[in-house]
N, C-alpha and C positions, 0 to 999 in steps of 0.2 A: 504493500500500500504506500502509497503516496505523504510525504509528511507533510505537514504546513512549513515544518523549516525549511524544505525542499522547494517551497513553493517560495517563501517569503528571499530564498537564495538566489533562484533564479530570475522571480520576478523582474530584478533592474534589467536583466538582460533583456526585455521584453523590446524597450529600447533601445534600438543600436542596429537590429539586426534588417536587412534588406536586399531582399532577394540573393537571400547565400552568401556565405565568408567574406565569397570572393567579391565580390559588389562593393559591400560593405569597404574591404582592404582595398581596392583601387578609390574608391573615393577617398578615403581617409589617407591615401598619399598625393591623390591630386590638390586636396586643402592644406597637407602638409607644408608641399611644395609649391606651393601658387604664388605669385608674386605681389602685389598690390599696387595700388594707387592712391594718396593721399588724399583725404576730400574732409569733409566735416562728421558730426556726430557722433552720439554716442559709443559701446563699443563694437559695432560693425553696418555694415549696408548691402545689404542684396537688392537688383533692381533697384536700384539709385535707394532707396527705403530704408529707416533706420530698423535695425531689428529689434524684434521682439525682447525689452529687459527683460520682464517678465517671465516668459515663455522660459529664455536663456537660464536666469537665476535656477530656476525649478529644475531646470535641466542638468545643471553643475549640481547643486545641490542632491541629485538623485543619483550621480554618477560618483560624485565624492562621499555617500553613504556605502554605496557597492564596493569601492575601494577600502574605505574604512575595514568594512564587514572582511574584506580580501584579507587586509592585513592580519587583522585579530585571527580570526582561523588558521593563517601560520603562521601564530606565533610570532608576527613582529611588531615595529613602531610604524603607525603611520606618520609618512614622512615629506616633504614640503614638495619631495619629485611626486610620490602618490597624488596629494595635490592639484598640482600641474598635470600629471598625466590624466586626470580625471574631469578638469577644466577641458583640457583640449578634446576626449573625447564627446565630452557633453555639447563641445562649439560644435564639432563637426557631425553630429548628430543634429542639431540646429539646421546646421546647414544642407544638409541632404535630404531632412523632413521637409524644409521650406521649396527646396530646388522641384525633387521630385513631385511633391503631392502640387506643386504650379504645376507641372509635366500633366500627371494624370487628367485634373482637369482640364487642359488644353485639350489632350487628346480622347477626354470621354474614355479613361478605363476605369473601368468600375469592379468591383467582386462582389455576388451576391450573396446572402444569408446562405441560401441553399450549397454554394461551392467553397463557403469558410466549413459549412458543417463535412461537407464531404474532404474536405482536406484534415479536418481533426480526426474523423472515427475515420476513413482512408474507405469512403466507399463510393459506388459510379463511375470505378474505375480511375478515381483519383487516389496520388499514393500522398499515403499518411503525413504528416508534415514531420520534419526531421527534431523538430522544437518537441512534439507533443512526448518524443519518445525522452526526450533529457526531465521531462517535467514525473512522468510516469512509467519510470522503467519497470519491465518484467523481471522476474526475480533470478532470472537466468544470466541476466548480463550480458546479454548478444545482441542490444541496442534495438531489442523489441518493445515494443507497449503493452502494459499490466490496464487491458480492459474495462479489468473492474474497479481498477482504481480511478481513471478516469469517466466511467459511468458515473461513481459514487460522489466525485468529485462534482459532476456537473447538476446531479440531483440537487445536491447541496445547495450550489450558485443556484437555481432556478426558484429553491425553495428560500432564498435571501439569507442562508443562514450566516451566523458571523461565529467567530472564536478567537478566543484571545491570544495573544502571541508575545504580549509579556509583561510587563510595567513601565508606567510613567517614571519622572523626576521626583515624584509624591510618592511612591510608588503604589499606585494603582494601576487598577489590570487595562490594560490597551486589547484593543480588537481589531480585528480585521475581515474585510469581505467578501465570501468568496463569489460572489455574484462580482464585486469590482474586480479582482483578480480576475475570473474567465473571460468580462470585457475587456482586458487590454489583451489576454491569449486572445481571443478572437481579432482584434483590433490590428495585432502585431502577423496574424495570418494572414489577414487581408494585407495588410503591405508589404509581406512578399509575395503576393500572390500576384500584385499590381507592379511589384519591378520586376519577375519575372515576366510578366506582359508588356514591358515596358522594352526592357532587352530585344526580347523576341522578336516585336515588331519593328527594333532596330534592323537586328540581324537579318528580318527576312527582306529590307531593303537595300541590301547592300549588293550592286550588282556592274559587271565588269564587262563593257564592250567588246567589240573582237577588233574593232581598233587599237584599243587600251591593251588588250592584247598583243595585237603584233608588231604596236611600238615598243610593248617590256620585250617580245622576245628579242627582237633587232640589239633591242640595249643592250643584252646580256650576250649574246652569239655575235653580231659585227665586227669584224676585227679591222681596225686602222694598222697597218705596219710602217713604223714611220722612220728618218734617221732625223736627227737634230741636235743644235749648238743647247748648252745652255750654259746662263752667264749670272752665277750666284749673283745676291744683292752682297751678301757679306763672305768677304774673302781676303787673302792678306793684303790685298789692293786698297781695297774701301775699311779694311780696320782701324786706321788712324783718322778716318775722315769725321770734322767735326761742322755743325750746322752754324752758319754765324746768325746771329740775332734777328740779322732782316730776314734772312732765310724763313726760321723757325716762325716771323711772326705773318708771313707770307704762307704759311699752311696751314699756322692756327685760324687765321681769320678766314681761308679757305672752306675750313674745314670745323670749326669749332661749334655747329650746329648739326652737322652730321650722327644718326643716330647712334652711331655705333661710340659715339667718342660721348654720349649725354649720361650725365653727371646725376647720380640719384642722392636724395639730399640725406645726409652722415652726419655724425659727431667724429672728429678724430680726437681723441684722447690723448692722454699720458700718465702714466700711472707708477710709482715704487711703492715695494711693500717693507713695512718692517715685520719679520718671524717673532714668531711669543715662542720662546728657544725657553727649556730648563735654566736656570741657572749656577753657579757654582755651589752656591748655597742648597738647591734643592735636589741637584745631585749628589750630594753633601747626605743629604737624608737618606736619600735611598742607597749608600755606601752604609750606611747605620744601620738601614735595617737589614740588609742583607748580613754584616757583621755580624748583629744577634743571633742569627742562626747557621753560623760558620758550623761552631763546634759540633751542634750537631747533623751536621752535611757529613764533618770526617766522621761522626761517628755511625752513621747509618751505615746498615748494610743491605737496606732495596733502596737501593739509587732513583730505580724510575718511581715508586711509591713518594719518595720524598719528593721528587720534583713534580708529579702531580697534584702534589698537594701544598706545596710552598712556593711554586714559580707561576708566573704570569700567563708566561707562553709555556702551554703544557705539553711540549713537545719534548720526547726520549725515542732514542734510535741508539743503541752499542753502537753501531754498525760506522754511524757518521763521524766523517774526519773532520778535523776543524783547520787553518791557513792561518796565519797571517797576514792581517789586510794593511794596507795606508791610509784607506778608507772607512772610519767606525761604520758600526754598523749593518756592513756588506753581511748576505746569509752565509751561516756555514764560519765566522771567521772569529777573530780576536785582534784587538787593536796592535798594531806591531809594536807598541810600547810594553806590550806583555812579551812578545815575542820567548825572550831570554829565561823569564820565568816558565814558562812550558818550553822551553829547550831544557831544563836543568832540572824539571818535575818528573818524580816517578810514579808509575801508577802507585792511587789511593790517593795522591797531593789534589787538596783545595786551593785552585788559584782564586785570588780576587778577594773582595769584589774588585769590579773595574767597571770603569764607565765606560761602553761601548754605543755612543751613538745617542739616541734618547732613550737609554733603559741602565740598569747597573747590571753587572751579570757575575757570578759566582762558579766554577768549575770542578771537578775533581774527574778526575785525568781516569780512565778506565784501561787505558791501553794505546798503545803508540803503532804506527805502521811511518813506514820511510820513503824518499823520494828528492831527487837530486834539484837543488835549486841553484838562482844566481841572482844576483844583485850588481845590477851595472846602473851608469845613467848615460844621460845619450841629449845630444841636439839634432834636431830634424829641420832639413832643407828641403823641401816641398820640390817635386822636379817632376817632368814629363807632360808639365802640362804648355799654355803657351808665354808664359812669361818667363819660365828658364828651364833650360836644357839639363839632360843630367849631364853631360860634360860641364858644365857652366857649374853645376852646383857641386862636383866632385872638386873644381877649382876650390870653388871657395870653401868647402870643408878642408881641404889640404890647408891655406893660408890659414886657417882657423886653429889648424891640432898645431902650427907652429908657434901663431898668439900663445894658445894653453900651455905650448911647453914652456914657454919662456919667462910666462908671469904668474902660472896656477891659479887662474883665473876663471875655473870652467863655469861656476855657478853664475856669476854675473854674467858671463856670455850666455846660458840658458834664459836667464831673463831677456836678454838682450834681442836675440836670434833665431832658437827653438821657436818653430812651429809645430808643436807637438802640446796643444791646451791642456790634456791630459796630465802631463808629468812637468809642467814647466812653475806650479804652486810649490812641488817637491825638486825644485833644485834640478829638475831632468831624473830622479831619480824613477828606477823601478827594483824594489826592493824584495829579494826572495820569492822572487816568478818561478814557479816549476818548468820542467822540460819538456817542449814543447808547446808550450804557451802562446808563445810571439812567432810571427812570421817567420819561415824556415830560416832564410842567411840571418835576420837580428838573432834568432835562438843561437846557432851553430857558433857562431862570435859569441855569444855571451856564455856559452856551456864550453867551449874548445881551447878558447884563448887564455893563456894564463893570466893568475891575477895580477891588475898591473898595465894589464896591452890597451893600449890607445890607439884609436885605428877609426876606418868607416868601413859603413856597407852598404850595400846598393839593396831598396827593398821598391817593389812598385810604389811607395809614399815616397819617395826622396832617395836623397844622399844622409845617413845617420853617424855622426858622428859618438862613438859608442869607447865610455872608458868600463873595463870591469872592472869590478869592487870589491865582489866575493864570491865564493862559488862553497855550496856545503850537500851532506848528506842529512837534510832536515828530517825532523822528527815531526811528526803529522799525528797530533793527539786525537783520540778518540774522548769524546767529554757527556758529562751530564751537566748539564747547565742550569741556575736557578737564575731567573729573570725576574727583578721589577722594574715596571715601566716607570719611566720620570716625569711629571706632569710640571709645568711651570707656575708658580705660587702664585698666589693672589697678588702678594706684593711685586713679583716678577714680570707679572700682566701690568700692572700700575706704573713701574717701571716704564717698560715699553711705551704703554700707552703718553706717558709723561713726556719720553724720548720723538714718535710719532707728534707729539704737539708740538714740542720745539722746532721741528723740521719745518713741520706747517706753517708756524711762526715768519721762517726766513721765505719762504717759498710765497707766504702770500706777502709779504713787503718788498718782494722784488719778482713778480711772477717770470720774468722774462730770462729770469736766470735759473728756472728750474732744473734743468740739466748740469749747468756746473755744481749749483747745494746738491743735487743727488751724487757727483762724482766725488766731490769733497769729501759725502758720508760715505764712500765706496757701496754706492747702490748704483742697482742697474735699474734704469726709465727699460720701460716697456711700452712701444704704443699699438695702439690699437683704433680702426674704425671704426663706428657702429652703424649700421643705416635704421632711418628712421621708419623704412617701412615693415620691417621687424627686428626691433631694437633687444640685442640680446647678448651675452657676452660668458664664452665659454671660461672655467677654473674660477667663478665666483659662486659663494652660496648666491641662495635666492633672495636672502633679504640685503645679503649686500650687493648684489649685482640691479636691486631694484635702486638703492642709494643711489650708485652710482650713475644711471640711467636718469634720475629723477635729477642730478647734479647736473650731467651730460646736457639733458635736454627739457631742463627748465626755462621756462622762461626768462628770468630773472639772470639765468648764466651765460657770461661772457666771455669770447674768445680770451685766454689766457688764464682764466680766473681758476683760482687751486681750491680745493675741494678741501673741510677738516675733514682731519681722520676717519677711517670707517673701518669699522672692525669687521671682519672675513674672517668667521673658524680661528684659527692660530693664527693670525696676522690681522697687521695694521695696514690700510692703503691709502695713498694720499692720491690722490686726483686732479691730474689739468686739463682744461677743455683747450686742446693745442687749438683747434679750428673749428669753425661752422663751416658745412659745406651746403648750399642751396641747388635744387633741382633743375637740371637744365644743363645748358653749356657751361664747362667746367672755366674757373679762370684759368689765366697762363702758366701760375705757378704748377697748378694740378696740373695743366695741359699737358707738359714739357714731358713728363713720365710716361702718356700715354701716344702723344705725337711723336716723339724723336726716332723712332724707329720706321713708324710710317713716312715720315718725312723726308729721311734721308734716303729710303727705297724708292721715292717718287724720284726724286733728285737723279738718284743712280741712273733709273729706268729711262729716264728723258737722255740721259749721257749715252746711257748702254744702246736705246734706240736709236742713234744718229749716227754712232759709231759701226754698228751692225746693219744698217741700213745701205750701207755702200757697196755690198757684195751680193749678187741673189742667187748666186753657185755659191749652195753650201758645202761645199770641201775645200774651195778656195776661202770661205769667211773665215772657214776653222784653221788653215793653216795661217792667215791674216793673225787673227786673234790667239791665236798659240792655245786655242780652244780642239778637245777631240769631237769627233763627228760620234754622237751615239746613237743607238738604235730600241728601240722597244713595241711593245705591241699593245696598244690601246682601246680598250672597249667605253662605250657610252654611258654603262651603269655603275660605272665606278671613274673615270676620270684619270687613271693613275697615268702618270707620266715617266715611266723607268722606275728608279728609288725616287723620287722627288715627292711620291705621293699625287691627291688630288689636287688636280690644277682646272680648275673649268674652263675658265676663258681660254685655254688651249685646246681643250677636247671641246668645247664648245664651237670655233673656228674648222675644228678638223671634221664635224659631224655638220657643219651646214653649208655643204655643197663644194667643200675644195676638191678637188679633180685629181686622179693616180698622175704621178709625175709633177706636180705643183706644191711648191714652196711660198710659207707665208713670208707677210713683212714679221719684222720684232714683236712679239708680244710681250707685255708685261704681265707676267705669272705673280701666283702668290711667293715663290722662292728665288725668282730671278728671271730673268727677260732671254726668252725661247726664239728661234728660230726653225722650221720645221719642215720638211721633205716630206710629202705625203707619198709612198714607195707604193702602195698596193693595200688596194681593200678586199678582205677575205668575206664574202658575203656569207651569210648562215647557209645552212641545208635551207636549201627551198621547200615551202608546205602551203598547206594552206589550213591544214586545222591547228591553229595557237589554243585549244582545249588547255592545255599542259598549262601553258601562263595564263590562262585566264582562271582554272583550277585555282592555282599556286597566291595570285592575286587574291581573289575570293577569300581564301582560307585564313588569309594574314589579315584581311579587314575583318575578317567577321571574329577572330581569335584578338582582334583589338576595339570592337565594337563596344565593350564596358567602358576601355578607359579613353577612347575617346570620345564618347557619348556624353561623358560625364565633363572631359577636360574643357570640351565646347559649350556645357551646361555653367560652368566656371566661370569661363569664359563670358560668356553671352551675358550669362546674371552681374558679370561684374562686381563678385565679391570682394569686400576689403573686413579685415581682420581691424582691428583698433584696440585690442582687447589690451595689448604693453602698450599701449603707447597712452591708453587710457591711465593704466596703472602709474607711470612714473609722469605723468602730468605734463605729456607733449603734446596731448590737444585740448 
């Protein structure tokens, strides 16, 4: 039998579901992904029309109970993504109830009483609806329907009866009814019974001429066989070339209205964070209290017992070996300032505690295994690409080990030199790497060479200038580890947060020097754009990423102006609004980043066309231009020009009526400006029934008939979202 909890479970779902998963799922990606357009009101607009508050609230509200309920059943918190994720189903629930049920009435589809009842009990040769079997499963569990639970059920609804399903905030008994319940099952039948008709009567209009046909087959079988120049935009020729001012403002004004270059309107940001890091003090504590229970760690003897019941992280393994890191914290390790003490520990030794990272940790050594390590440092010269050669960088590593030898100097030269981020905090250093660790030649040098050898190696990153240091038969402990994690004090946060003021302090008395006050405090500025047609900003919670959004794009806030502090989880953030960006034609500055490349291809192309133009025997241009003559074979459904990829204006010129044995003028390509021989066109098999493409066409519109039925119902409606932008008070 059927429970009320069962019923009261699935009932939200009642909402949501339309015409099958899959409906449901492409809609709910095409509102995902939909773009919008700024206009007025509340938080959204279908058909120019503000939408329903009302309707909406009830909707999230109904959505974010079912989450609730989600959560609690396993066992977890609901949480501010839950939230969110239950807003956004309940929008686009809005949205598809509004889009669609416009649709049905337009087109007069209806479901009558008579073919909801045949779709619940599945008789008339209608089958069952797939909903009724999740509500009232048979006791066998093979996703049939328990009859008599749904007879019983409906008796009930008919006869108005209600029952309680739990207590108020008073606590008094609440009811429910099941005559309302079976109106929304029937309610939620009929609307997929209307997008399945809705679909259907897409599908059965989609239909493919035999023209449309025998242009796809031509596309796909015609073959062009062509020879031809071509003459990159970027090449070691044009790599130094720079636009001068008049230039660039001669394309921007050309072009600075052109859609491809329009400007959607953003906040560009700036942002440092300050970390709520432990402190010395309150790793201090957790060194104390791992302390009190040293003595009896040695004196246990179930290791993993103890550490299930005294450590944080309740994890034991014999098995696992522990390193030596540079790195606190890394898994599997122990900070290299211990190193020495578990080189010199024999099993049963309690190392520690020690601070590894943000926790303390305490050890006792169960057993050792071995394994050959080495400790070099090294400076790395970046080579192979085009700014220097590895001969050029072997130069300069040689003049370098004669600097070192002369002054013992290597470390300041690591700072100096080393392009290697990695090891350059540690002096170049890499410190007791096992064998084979590092790329073959840096290993073989660091494992081979005595201690002592100063030298280079050649690795695909560079030229490595590589001194060894050490080389040993390390001991690789096996451990039980007792972990407590270290949380930053109240007064540690106060701290900080005190620290985060003072920043803010200099930062808004002199906005415009944000970045050098962040370099001073060795903090790194991060920016970031936001647009405002969905304002939204990845690695913040939710309520500080609303702060900030609401700073971003208040009205009140001004280009430059710094934000106080805002606390994020463990960290402090300070915030500048670097720029307002307005919608439409970008200015110059923005320009410059998106024209420069166009610009200078135009340039090229006008050069490359004048130049190329002098010769129309293409094997004389090519030995002219010190250019090879290439060959490839080209079809219409794809464009591909050789490697070059899709070029259209080429395959374009070649498919509209140039003649076997004719050669164009220059084209300007998307990669660079073509010249081209048309050798011979291999015509398809001749036929006359294109079934096949017109088949093949068919099957791909009608296999996309959901999502784009829906994409141009989006479309057409002209939906805008406002829902963030409502929230952080941009409209």
């Amino acid at each position: 039998m059927i429970t009320i909890g069962k019923i009261r479970e699935k009932s939200g779902l009642l909402v949501g579901v339309i015409g099958g998963a899959l409906l449901l799922f492409i809609l709910g990606e095409v509102i995902r992904n939909m773009g919008t357009t700024i206009e007025a009101n509340p938080r959204g607009e279908i058909y120019g029309e503000s939408i329903d508050e009302l309707r909406l609230t009830e909707l999230i509200e109904l959505f974010t109970n079912n989450e609730r309920q989600m959560a609690a059943q396993q066992g977890r918190e609901f949480t501010e993504s839950d939230a969110k994720n239950a807003e956004d189903k309940a929008w686009n629930e809005y949205v598809r109830q509004t889009l669609l049920d416009k649709e049905f009435e337009a087109l007069g589809i209806t479901v009558s009483e008579d073919e909801i009842d045949a779709l619940i009990f599945g008789y008339d040769g209608m089958p069952q609806n797939q909903m009724i079997a999740q509500y009232f499963p048979d006791s066998l569990g093979q996703g049939g329907v328990d009859m008599n639970a749904l007879n019983d059920f409906v008796a009930k609804a008919e006869a108005n009866e209600t029952a309680q399903n739990g207590v108020d905030q008073n606590g008094q008994p609440t009811y429910f009814s099941y005559a309302e319940i079976y109106a929304n099952i029937r309610e939620e039948v009929a609307s997929q019974r209307k997008a399945m008709k809705y679909v259907t009567l897409i599908e059965k209009g989609n239909y493919v001429t035999s023209l449309e046909a025998k242009d796809d087959y031509f596309a796909k079988n015609e073959v062009k066989n062509i020879s031809y120049i071509f003459r990159p935009y970027f090449s070691q020729e044009t790599s130094e070339m720079t636009l001068s001012e008049e230039q660039f403002n001669t394309y921007y004004e050309a072009h600075k209205d052109d859609k491809k270059y329009e400007q959607r309107a953003s906040r560009v940001l700036q942002y440092i964070s300050l970390d709520i890091k432990p402190s010395d003090e309150d790793k201090e504590r957790g060194v104390s209290k791992l302390e009190n229970l040293k003595d009896a760690f040695i004196q246990s003897q179930q290791d993993s017992l103890f550490v299930m019941l005294n450590s944080q992280n309740k994890q034991f393994n014999r098995n696992q070996v522990y390193r030596s890191a540079m790195m606190e914290g890394a898994p599997n390790s122990y900070p290299s300032s211990m190193d020495e003490q578990f080189q010199k520990a024999e099993v049963g030794t309690v190392v520690g505690p020690y601070v590894n990272g943000d926790r303390v940790e305490m050890a006792k050594v169960l057993g050792f295994e071995t394994e050959k390590q080495a400790w070099v440092r090294h400076i790395l010269i970046k080579a192979g690409g085009p700014e220097i050669s590895f001969d050029a960088a072997q130069q300069k590593a040689d003049s370098l080990i004669e600097v070192i030898k002369a002054n013992d100097n290597f470390a300041e030269l690591v700072k100096e030199v080393s392009e290697d981020p990695g090891s350059i905090e540690n002096n170049g250093e890499y410190k007791w790497f096992q064998e084979g660790q590092m790329v073959t030649e840096f290993n073989d040098f660091s494992f081979n060479q005595p201690i002592g050898t100063l030298g280079t190696v050649k690795t695909t990153y560079g030229i490595h200038i590589v001194e060894v240091l050490g080389q040993r038969e390390a001991k690789l402990p096996r451990l039980a580890v007792v972990t407590t994690n270290v949380d930053a004090s109240e007064g540690t946060i106060l701290t900080v947060e005190q620290e985060a003021k003072d920043i803010w302090s200099l930062m808004d008395e002199a906005p415009e020097k944000f970045e050098t006050i962040a370099e001073e405090q060795n903090m790194f500025v991060r920016p970031v754009t936001v647009f405002l047609e969905n304002p939204q900003l990845n690695g913040f919670s939710a309520s500080a990423q609303s702060q900030v959004l609401r700073f971003g794009f208040g009205k009140g806030t001004q280009a430059m102006d710094v934000s106080e502090p805002i606390k994020d989880g463990s960290r402090y953030v300070i915030v500048q609004l670097k720029k307002i960006k307005e919608e439409g034609a970008p200015d110059k500055e923005d320009a410059r980043q998106l024209m420069e490349t166009d610009a200078k291809n135009e340039i090229i192309a006008e050069k490359y066309i004048n130049e190329m133009s002098s010769q129309s025997d293409i094997t004389k241009l090519g030995q002219q231009l010190d250019l090879p003559v290439q060959n490839a074979e080209v079809k219409f459904s794809t464009g591909n020009i050789g490697n070059n990829g899709n070029e259209p204006k080429v395959a374009g010129v070649l498919f509209s009526g140039l003649k076997d044995g004719q050669t164009t003028k220059p084209i300007a390509g998307r990669q660079g400006v073509y010249v081209v021989k048309l050798v011979k066109t291999v015509e398809p098999m001749a036929t006359t029934d294109y079934s096949a493409s017109k088949n093949e066409i068919t099957a791909r519109l009608v296999s996309g008939t959901s999502r784009n039925a829906l994409q141009s119902l989006m479309k057409y409606a002209d939906v805008k979202d406002y829902r963030m932008q409502v929230r952080i008070g941009a409209r």
